[in-house]
C-alpha positions in Angstrom: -117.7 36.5 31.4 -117.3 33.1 30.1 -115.6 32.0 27.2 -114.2 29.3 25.1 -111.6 29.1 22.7 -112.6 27.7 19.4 -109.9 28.2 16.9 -106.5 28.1 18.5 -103.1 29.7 16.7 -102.7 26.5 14.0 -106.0 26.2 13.2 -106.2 29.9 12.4 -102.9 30.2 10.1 -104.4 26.6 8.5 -107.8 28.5 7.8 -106.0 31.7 6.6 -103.1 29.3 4.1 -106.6 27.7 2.7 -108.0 31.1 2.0 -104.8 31.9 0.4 -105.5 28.9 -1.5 -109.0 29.4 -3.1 -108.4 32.8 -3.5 -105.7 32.6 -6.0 -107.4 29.6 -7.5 -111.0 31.3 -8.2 -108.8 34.5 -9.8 -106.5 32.1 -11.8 -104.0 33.9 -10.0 -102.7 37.2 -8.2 -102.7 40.0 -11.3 -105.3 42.9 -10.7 -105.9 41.8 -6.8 -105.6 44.1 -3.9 -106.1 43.0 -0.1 -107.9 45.6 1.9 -109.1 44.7 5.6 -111.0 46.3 7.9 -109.7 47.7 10.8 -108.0 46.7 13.2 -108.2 42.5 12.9 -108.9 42.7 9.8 -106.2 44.6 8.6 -103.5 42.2 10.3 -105.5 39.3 8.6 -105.0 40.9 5.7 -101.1 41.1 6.1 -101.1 37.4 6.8 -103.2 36.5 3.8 -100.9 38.9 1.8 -97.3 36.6 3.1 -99.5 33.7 2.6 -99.8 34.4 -0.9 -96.2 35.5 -1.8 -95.3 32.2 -0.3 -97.4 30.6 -2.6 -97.0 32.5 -5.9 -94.2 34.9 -4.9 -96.4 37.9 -5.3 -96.8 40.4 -2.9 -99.9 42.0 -3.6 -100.6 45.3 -2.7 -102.7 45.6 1.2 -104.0 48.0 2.9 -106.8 48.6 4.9 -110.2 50.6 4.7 -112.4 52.6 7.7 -115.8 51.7 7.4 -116.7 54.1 10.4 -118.0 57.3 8.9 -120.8 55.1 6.6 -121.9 52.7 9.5 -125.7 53.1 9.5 -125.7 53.2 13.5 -123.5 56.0 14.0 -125.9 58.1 16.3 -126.6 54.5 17.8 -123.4 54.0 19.7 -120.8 55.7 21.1 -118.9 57.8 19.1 -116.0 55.8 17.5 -112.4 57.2 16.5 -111.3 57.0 12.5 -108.9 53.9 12.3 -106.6 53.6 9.6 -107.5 54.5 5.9 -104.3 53.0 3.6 -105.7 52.4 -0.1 -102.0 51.8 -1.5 -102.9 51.7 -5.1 -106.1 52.7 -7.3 -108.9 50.4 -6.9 -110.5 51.3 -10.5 -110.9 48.2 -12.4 -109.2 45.7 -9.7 -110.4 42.7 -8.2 -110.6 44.2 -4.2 -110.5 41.1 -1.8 -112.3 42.8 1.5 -110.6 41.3 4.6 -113.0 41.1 8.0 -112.5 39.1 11.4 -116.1 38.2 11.8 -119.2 38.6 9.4 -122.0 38.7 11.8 -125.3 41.1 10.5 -123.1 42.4 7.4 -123.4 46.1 8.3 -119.7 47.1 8.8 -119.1 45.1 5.2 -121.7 47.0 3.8 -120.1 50.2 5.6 -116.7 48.6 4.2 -118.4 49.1 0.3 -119.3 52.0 0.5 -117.0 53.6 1.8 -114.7 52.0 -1.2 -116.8 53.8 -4.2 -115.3 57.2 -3.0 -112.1 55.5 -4.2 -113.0 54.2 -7.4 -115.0 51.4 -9.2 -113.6 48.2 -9.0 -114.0 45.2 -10.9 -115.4 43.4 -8.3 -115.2 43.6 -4.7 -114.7 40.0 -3.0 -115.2 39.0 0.9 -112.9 37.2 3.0 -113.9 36.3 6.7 -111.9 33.8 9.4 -115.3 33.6 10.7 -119.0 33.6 10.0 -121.5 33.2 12.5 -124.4 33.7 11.0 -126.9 36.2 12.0 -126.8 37.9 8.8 -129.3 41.2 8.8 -128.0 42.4 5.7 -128.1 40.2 2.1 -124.2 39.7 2.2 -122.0 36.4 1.7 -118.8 35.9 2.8 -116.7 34.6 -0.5 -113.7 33.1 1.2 -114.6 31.7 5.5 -112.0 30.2 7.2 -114.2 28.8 9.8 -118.7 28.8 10.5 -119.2 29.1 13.8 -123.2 29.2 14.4 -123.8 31.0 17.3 -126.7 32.0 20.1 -127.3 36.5 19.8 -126.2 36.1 23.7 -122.7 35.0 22.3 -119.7 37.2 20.9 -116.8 35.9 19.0 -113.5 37.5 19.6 -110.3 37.2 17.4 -107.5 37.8 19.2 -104.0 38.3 17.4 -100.8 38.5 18.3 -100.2 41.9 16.6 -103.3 43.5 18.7 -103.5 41.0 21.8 -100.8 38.9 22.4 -102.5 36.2 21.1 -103.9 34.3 18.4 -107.3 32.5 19.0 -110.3 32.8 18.3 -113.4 32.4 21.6 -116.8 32.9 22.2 -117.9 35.0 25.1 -121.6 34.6 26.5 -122.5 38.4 26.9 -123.4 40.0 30.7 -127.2 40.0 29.3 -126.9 36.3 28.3 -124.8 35.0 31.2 -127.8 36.7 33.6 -130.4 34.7 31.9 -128.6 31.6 32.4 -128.0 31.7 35.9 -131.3 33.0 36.7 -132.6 29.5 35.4 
């Protein structure tokens, strides 16, 4: 499979400080936010955004993370996936929740991601952070926070790998089996 690295380790803690940035400037500060990511990247984003911020403000906010799995709408679609981690450290009722992801691609598991939070309250709002967008979007949902757009072709994945999953931190694009075939068969 081919691939090519597109973010490398600086350019992903630069995207994740800026984030860090516009997300305590749009909520004129830290009071009444939580960090929740997705599982798995998403959650150790979320732990970087959350030291990124108590650098910044010395705040740390309370993170945790929040499985999307049992309300994907493609559950009989795919294989059958395990439960990841479900850590909601604080009641979300009335908060500002700041939804961490890897990739938004069709919006599904962010969708999955919101509703699976309304069995744990209602919160203020519910904001999205992403270190990447690539477009693609089946769903009507917009990242609020990106650290980096990456348009892609459907025969391309993006992968985040981290240090805390992979042992290492950089983001790539793969050109899928299905997509690699139709190239060389040109």
């Amino acid at each position: 499979m081919n691939s090519k690295s597109v973010m490398d380790s600086k350019a992903i803690d630069r995207a994740l400080a800026r984030i860090a940035h516009e997300i305590i400037e749009r909520n004129k500060g830290t009071e009444n936010l939580v960090l929740l990511g997705i599982p798995t990247r998403g959650s150790h984003l979320a732990k970087r955004l959350q030291a990124k911020i108590d650098m910044i403000e010395g705040v740390s906010l309370p993170t945790g993370a929040v499985d999307a799995t049992l309300y994907r709408d493609d559950l009989g679609m795919k294989e059958t996936q395990s439960l990841k981690e479900m850590e909601i450290p604080i009641s979300i009722e009335g908060r500002v929740v700041i939804l961490v992801d890897d990739v938004l691609y069709t919006g599904r598991t962010i969708r999955a991601a919101m509703n699976a939070l309304m069995d744990f309250g209602r919160p203020l709002s519910i904001q999205l952070a992403v270190l990447v967008d690539r477009g693609h979007r089946e769903l009507p949902i917009k990242a609020d926070y990106v650290g980096k757009n990456i348009p892609t072709a459907p025969d391309e994945d993006v992968k985040l790998h981290l240090e805390e999953v992979d042992d290492a931190n950089e983001v790539v694009i793969q050109i899928t089996k299905e997509g690699l075939c139709e190239k060389e068969s040109k």
